[in-house]
N, CA, C and O atoms as a MOPAC input file, in Angstrom:
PM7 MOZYME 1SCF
protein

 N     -5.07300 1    18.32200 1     5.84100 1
 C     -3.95000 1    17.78300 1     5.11300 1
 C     -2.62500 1    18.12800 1     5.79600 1
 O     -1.75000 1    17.26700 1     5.88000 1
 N     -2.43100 1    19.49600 1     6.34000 1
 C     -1.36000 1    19.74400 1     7.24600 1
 C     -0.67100 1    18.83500 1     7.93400 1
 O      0.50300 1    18.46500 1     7.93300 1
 N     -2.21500 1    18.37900 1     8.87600 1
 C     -1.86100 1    17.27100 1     9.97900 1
 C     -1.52200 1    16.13400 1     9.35000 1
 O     -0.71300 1    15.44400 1     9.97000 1
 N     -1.87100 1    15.74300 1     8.36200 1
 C     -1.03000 1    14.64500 1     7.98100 1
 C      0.14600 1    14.07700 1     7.72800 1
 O      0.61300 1    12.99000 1     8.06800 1
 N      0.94700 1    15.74900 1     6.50200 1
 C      2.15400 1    15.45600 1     6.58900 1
 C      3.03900 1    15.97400 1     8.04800 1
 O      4.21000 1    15.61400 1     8.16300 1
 N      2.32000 1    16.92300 1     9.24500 1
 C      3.08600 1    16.77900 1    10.33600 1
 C      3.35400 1    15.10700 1    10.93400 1
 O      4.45900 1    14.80000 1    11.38200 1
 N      2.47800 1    14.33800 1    10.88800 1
 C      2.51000 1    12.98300 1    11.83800 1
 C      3.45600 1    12.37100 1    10.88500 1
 O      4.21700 1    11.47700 1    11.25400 1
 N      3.43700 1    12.88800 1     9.47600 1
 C      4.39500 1    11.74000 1     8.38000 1
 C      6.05600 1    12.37300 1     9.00600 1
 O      7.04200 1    11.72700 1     9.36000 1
 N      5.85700 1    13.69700 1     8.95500 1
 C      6.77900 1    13.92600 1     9.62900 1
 C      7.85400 1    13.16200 1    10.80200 1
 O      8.89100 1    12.50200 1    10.74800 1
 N      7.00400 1    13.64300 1    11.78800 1
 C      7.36900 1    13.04700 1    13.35100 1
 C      7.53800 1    11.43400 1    12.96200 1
 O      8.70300 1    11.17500 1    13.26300 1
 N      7.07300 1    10.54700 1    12.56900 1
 C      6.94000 1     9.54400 1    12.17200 1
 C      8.52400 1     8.96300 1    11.71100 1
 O      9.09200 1     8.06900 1    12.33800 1
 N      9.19500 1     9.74500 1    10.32900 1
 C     10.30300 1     9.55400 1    10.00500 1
 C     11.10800 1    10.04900 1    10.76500 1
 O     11.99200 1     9.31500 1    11.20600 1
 N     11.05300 1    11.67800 1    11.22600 1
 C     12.09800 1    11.88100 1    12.43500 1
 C     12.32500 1    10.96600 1    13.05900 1
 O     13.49200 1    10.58500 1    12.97400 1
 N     11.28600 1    10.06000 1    14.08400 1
 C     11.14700 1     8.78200 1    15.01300 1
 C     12.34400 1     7.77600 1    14.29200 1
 O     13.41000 1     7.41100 1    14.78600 1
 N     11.82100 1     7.49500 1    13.06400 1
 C     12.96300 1     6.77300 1    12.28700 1
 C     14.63100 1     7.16300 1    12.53100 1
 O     15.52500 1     6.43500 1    12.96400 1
 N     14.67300 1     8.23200 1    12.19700 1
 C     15.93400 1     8.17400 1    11.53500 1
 C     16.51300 1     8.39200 1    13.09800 1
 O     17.73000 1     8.36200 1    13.28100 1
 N     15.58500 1     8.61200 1    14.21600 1
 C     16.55600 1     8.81800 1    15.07400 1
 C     16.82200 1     7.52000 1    15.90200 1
 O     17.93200 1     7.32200 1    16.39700 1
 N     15.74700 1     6.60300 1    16.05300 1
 C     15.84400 1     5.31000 1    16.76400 1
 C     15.25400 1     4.00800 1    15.92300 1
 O     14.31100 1     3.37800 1    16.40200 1
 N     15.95300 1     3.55300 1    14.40700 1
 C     15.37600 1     2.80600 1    13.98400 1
 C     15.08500 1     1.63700 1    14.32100 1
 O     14.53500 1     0.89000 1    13.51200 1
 N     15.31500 1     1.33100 1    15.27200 1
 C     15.18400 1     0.16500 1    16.69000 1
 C     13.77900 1    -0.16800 1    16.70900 1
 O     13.32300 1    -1.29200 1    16.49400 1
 N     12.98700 1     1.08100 1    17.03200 1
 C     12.26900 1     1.56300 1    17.67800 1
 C     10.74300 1     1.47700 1    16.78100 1
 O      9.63800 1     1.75400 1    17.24700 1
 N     11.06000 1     0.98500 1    15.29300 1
 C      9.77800 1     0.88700 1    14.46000 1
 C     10.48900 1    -0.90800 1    13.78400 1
 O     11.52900 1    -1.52600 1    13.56100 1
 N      8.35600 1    -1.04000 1    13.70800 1
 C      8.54700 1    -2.54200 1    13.20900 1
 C      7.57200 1    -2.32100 1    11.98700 1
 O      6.80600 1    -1.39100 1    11.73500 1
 N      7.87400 1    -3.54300 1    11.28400 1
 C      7.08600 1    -3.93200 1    10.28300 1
 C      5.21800 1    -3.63900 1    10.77600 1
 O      4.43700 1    -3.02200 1    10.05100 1
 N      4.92700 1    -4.11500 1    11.83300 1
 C      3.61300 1    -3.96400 1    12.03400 1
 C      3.26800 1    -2.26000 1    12.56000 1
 O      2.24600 1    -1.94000 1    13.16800 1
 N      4.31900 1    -1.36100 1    12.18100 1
 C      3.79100 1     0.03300 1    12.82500 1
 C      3.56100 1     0.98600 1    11.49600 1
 O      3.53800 1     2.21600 1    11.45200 1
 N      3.41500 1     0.12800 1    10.53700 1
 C      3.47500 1     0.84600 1     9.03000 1
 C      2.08700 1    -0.05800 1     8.35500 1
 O      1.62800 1    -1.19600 1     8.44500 1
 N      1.77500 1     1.19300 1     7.65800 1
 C      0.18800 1     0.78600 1     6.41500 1
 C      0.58400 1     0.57700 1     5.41500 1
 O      1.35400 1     1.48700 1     5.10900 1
 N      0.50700 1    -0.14800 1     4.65700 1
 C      1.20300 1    -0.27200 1     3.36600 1
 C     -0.35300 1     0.09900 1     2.70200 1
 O     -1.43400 1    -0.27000 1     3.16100 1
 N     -0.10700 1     0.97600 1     1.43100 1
 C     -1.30400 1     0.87300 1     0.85800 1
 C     -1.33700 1     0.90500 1    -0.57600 1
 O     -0.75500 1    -0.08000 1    -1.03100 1
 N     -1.71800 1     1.53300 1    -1.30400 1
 C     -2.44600 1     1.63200 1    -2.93400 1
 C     -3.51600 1     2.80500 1    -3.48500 1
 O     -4.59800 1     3.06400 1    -2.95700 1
 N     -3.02600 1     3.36200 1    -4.51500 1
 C     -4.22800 1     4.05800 1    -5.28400 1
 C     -4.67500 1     3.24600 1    -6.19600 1
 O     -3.95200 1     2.83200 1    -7.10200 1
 N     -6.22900 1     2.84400 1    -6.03100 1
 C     -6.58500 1     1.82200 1    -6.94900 1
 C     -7.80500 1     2.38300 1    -7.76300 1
 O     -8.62900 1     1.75600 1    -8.43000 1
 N     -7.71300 1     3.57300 1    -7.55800 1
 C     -8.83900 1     4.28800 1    -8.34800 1
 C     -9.43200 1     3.75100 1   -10.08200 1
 O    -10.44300 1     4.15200 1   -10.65900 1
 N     -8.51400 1     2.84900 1   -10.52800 1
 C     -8.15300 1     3.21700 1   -12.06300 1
 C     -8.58300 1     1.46200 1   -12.15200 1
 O     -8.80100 1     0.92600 1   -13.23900 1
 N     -8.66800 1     0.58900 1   -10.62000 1
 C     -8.53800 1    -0.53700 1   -10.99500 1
 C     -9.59900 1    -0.90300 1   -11.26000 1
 O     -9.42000 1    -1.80600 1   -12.07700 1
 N    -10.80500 1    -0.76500 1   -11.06500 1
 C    -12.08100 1    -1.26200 1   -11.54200 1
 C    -12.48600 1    -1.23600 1   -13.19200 1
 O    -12.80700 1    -2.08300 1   -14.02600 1
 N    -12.27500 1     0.29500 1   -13.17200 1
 C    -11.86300 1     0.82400 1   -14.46600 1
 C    -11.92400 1    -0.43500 1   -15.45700 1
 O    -12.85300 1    -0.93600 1   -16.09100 1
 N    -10.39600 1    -0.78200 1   -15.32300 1
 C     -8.96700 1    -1.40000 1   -16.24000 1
 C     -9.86100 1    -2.36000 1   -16.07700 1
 O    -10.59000 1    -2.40900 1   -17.06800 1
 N    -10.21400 1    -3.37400 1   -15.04300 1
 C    -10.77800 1    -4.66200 1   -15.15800 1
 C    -11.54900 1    -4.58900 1   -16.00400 1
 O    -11.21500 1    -5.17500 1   -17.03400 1
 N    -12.76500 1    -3.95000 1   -16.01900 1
 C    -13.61800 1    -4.27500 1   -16.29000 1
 C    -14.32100 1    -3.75200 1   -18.08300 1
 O    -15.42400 1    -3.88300 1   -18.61500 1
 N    -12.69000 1    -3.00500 1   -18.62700 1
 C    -12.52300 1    -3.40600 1   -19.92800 1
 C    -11.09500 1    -4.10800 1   -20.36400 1
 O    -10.22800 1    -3.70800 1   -21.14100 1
 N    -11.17100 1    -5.16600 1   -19.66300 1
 C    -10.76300 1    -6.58600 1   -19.78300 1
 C     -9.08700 1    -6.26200 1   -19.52500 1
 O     -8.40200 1    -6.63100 1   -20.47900 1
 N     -8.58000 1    -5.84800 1   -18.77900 1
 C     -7.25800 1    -5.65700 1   -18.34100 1
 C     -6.97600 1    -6.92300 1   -17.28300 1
 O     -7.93100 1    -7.32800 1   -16.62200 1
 N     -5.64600 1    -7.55600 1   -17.12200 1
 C     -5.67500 1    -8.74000 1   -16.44200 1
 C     -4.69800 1    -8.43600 1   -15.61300 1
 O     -3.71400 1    -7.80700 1   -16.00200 1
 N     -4.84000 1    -8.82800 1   -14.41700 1
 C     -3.42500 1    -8.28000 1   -13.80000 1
 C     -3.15000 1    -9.97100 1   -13.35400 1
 O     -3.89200 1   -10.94100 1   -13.50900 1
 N     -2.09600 1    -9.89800 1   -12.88600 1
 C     -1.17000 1   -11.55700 1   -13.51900 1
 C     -0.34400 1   -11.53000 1   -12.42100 1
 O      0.31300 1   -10.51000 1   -12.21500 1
 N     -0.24600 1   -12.66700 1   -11.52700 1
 C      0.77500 1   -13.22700 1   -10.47400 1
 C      1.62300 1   -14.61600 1   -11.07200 1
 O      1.04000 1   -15.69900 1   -11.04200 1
 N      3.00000 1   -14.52400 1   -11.60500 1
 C      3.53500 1   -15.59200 1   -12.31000 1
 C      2.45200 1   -16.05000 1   -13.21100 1
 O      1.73600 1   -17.00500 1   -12.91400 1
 N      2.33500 1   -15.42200 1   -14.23700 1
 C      1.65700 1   -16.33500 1   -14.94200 1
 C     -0.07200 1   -16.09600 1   -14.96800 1
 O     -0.91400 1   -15.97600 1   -15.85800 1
 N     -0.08100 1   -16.09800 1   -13.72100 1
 C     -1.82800 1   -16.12500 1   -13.66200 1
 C     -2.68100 1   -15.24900 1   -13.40000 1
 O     -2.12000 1   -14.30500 1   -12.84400 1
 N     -3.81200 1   -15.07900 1   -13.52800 1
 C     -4.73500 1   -14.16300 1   -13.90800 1
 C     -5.58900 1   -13.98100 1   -12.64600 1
 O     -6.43000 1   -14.82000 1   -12.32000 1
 N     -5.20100 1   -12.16000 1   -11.50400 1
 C     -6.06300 1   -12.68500 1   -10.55800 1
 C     -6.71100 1   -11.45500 1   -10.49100 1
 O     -6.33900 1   -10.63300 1   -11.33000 1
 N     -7.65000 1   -11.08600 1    -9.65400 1
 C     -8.22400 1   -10.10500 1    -9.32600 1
 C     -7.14500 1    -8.91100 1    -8.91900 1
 O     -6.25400 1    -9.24000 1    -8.13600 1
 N     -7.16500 1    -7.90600 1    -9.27700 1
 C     -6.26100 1    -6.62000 1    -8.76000 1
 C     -6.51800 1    -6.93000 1    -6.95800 1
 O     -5.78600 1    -7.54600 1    -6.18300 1
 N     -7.36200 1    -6.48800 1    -6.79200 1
 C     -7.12700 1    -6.31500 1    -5.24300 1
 C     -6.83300 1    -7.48400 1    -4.49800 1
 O     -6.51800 1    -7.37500 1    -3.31200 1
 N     -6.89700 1    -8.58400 1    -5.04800 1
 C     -6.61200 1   -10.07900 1    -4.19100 1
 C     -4.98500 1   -10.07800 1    -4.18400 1
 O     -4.35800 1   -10.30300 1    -3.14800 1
 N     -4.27900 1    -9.77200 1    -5.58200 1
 C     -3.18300 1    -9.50700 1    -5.38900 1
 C     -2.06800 1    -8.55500 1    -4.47600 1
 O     -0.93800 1    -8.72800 1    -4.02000 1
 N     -3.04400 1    -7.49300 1    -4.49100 1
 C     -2.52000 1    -6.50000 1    -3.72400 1
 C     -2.99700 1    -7.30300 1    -2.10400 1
 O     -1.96500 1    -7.51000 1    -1.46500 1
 N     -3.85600 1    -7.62400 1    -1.58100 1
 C     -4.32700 1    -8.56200 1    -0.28300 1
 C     -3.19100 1    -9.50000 1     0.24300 1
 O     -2.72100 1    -9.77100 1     1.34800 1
 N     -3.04300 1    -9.74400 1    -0.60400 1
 C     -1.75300 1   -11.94900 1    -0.53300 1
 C     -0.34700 1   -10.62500 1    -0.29000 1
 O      0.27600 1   -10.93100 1     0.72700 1
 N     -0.02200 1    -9.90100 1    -0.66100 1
 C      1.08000 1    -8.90900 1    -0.60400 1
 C      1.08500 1    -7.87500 1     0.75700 1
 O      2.13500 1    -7.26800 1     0.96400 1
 N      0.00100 1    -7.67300 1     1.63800 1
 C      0.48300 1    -6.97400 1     2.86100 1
 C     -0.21600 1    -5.17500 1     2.22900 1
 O      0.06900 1    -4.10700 1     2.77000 1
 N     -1.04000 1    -5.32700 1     1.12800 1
 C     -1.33300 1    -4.02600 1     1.12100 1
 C     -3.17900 1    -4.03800 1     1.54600 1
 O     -4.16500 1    -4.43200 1     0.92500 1
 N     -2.95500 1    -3.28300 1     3.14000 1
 C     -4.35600 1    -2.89000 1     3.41000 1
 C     -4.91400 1    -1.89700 1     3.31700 1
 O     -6.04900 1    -1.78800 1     3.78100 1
 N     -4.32600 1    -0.93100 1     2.72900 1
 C     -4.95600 1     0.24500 1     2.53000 1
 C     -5.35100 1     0.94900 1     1.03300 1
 O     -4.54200 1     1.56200 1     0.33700 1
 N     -6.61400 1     0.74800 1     0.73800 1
 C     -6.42300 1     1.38000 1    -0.49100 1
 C     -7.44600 1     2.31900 1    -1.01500 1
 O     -7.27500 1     2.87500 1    -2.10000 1

């Protein structure tokens, strides 16, 4: 776990010193979805304008691959 928040570290240092230097594709976007199967499957709906979609399809169409 150390090593993790060291690289989260170095990572933002990198940031704040050359924000040039990071793109949209050098970042994970992710999710704790522990709870989502759960919720579904005593009938919880999760909703894009209106409509009724699968939790993780939503989170998918949105740029989150990690979960």
């Amino acid at each position: 776990m150390k090593r993790v928040h060291c690289v989260a570290g170095s990572v933002l240092l990198l940031a704040l010193a050359s924000p040039a230097l990071l793109h949209a594709a050098d970042y994970a976007i992710g999710a704790d979805v522990s709870f989502l199967r759960q919720a579904e499957q005593q009938g919880v709906v999760f909703k894009e304008r209106g409509k009724g979609k699968p939790g993780l399809q939503i989170l998918r169409e949105h740029g989150y691959g990690w979960v």
